[in-house]
N, C-alpha and C positions, 0 to 999 in steps of 0.2 A: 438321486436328488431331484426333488421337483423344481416344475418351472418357475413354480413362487418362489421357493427358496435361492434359485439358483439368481435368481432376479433381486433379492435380499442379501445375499452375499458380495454381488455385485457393488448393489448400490454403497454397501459396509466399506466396500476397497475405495468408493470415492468419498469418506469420510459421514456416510447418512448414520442417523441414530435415533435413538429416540425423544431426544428432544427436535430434533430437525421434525420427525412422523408428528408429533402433536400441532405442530405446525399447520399440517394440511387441514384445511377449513373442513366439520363434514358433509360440508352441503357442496364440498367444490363437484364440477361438471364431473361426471363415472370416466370419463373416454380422457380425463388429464392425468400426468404421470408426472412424478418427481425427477428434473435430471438436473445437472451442473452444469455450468457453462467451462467448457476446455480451451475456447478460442474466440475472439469476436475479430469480424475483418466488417468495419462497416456496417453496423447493425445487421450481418448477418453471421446468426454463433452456430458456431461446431458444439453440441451439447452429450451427452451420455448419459443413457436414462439405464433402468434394471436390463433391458433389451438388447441395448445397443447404441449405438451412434448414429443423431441424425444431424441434419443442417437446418436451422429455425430463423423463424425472424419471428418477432413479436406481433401481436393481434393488433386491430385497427381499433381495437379501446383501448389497450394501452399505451398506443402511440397517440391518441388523442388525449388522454387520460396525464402521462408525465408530462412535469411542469420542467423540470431543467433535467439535464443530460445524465446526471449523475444518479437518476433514479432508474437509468437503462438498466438491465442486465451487462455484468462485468465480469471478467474471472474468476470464477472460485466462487459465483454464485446460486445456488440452490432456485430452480425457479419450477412454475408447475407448465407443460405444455400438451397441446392435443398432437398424438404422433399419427404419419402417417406413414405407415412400416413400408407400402409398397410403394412409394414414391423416395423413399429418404428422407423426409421433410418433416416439419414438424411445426409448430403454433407456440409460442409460450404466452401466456397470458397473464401470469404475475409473478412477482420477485417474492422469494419470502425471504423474510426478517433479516437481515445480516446479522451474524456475531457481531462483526467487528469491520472494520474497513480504512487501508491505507491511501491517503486523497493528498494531492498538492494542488495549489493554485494553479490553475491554466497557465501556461509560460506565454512572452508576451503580456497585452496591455488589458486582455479580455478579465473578467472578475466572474469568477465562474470556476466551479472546484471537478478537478480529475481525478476519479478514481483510480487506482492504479489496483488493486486487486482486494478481494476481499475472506470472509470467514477463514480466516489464518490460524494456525497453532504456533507457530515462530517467523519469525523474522529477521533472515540474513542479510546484515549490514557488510556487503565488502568493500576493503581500501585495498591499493595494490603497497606494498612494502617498497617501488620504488616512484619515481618522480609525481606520482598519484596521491601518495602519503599525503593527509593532511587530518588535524586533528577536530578543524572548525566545522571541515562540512559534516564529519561523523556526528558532530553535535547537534549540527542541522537535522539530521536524518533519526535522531533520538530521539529529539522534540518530537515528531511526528510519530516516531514509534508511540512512546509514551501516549499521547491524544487518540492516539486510537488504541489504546488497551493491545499489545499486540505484544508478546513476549521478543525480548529483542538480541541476536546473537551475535558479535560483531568476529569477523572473519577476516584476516590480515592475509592476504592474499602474495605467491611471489618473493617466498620466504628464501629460496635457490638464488636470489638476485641480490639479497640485502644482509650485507655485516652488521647489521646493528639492529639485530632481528630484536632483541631481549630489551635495548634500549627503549626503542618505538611502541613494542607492546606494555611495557611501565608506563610511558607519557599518554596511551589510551585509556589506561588503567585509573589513572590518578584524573585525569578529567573524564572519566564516565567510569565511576565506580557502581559496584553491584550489578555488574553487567558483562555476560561470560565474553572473553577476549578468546581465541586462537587463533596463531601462527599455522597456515599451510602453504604448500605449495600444490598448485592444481596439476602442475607441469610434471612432476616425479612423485606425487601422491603424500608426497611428505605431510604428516597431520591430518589428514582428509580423514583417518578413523576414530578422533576424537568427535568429530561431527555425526556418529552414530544414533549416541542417543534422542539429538530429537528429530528423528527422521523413522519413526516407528511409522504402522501399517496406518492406513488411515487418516496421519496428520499430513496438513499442507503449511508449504515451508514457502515465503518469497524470497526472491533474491532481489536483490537493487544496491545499485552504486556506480559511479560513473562509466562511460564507455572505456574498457580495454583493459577493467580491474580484474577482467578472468572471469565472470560469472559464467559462460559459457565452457566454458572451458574444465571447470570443477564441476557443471551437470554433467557433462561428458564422462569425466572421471567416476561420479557417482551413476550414470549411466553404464558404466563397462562399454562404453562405444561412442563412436564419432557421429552424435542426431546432430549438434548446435554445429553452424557453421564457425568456423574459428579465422581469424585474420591477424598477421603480426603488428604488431604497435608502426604507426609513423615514424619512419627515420625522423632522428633529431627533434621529436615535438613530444613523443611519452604518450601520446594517446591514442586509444582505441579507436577504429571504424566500428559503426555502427552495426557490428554483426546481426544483433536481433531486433530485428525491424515490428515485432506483434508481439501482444503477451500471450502466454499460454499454459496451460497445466498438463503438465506430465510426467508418469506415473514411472516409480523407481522399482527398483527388483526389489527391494523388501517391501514394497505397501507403501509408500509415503507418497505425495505430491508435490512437485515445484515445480513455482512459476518463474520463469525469466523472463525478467523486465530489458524492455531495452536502454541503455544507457543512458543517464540523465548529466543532460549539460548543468542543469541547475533543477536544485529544489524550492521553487517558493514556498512556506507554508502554510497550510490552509487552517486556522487554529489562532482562540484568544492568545490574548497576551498572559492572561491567566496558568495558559498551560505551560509555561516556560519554568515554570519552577522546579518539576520533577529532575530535568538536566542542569539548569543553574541557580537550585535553591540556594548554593555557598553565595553565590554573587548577590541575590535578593538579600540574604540573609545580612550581611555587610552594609548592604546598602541601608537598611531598617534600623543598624545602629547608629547613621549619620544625626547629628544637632538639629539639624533641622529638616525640616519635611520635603520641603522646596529646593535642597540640597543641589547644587549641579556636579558638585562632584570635581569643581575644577581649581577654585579658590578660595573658596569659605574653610576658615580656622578649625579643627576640630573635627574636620570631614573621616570619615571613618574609611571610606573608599578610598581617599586620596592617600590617606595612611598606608592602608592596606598596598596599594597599588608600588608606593615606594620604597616599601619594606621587601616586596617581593612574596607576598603572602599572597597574592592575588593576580593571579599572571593576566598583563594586559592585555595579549591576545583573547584570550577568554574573555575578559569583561565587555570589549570590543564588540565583538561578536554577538554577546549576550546583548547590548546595548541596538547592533544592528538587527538584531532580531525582534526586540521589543518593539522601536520604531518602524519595522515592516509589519508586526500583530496590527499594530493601532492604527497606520494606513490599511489595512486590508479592513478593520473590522468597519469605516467609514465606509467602506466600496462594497461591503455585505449588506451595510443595512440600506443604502441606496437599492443593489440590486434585490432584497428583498422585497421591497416596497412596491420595485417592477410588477414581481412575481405575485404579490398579494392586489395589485391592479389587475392584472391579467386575467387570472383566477378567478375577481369577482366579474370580470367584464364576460368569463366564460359559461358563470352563474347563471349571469341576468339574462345572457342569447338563447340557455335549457330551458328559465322559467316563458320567456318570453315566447317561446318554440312551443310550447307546454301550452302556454293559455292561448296561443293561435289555437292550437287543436281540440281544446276541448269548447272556443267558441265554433267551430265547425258542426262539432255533434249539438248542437244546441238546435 
């Protein structure tokens, strides 16, 4: 096997192809190479090119160049860099294209979206089956699926803990329909080989869900070994310690990649209000039959909601939920177009310093 080949082979096991290859510009610099980001600690990434493994930090145009954070380099990102084989090190100098990309709102008061991983082939949603079970956040965490196009797997974690295993995964079932549900347990392997198929050669898989639902703990399992550090639940509180403090990509014995996320106290979401209808089109849908437009939904005669709601056709935890998610879209989308306006001030103020940098110098040569 040659060295190109063996360097195409390579790049194959961390998902590269030919749509990724048309990517590369063909005028980019000869000495840049294609790798992936496998870990970032503070703008400086652990990345993996056809060669090998180095440690990069980004060029001083691109750091000058990105306008907000989320345009850095993130896991599971494809980007081009100049390696420097005998030192370790290496240069990335641009991001190409994402497929696709999972983002929340910064947590806290900051307006400003977080990447959490990107160019994905699935998306594992886990709940633990015991005092973790909740049917609102998984909804939460749909909505975002959906907004970024990312195929969505939801994973019922801690199956060895919970008698009402059959119960819980029907009421996931019936509020997130068309969307594959299974029961495992990470802890005795139970279910864990239904999870096969989409974990082929090549595809990268994320995991996300609150702290202590087991994601760690089922890479392990799917690992055949103890890599993730594992911690038992709090006495008396039902939650996980923050075992994974970084995200990262890594590579499973049959070819696949997953990332673990570390546990998330909350998901704000980053996304119109628009996007809410792929998880609660029933609830939209209801609503559109109300009398009137301006409907509140609380006292007006003929209200199609209100019907709904006390009939039991329309579980009020759901609408709820859906109702707190709308009015979180529509606050966020007022704090996006503020901070946009930041970012479109900034940009041009960074315009006018080139042009004006530009006609110093060419009044010099005069």
């Amino acid at each position: 096997m040659t060295t190109e080949t063996a360097g195409t082979v390579r790049l194959a096991e961390l998902g590269w192809d030919a749509r990724w290859e048309a990517l590369i510009a063909a005028e980019e610099d000869a000495g840049q190479v294609p790798a992936r980001i496998l870990r970032e600690e503070k703008q400086l990434y652990l990345v993996c090119a056809a060669e090998g493994e180095l440690l990069a930090s980004v060029s001083g145009r691109f750091m000058n160049d990105a306008l907000v954070p989320a345009e850095f380099p993130k896991v599971g990102d494809w980007v081009t860099a100049t390696p420097r084989w005998n030192e370790g090190r290496g240069t990335i100098h641009r991001v190409l294209p994402r497929r696709n990309l999972l983002s929340r709102k910064e947590p806290w008061a900051r307006t400003a979206e977080q990447v959490i991983a990107t160019n994905l082939d699935y998306l594992f949603i886990m709940a633990g089956l015991d005092r973790d079970f909740n049917v609102r956040r998984l909804e939460r965490y749909m909505v975002a699926a959906f907004e970024s196009g990312i195929e969505a797997v939801i994973i019922l974690n801690k199956a060895d803990l919970c008698d009402r295993m059959s119960e819980r995964k029907l009421e996931v079932e019936a509020a997130i329909p068309n969307t594959p549900v299974h029961t495992v347990s990470a802890t005795d392997g139970l279910g864990v080989e239904e999870l096969g198929p989409y974990l082929g050669p090549g595809r990268t898989v994320a995991f996300i869900g609150s702290s202590g639902v087991g994601k760690s703990t089922l890479i392990n399992r799917l690992l055949g070994r103890e890599r993730q550090v594992v911690r038992e639940l709090r006495e008396g509180v039902g939650k996980g310690r923050h075992t994974t403090t970084s995200r990262e990509l890594i590579s499973l014995a049959g070819g696949a990649l997953v990332v673990d996320n570390p546990g998330m106290r909350e998901l704000q979401v980053w996304l119109d209000a628009d996007d809410l209808f792929p998880v609660f089109g029933d609830v939209e849908d209801v609503m559109r039959r109300c009398r009137f437009r301006n409907c509140t939904h609380t006292e007006e005669p003929g209200c199609a909601v209100k019907a709904k709601l006390e009939s039991g056709e329309l579980n009020r935890g759901r609408y709820e939920a859906y109702l707190k998610l709308k009015d979180e879209t529509r606050r966020l989308a007022v704090k996006r177009a503020a901070k946009e306006h930041q970012i479109q001030k900034a940009l041009f103020q960074k315009r006018l310093r080139k042009e004006k940098k530009k006609a110093r110098a060419d009044w010099r040569q005069l």
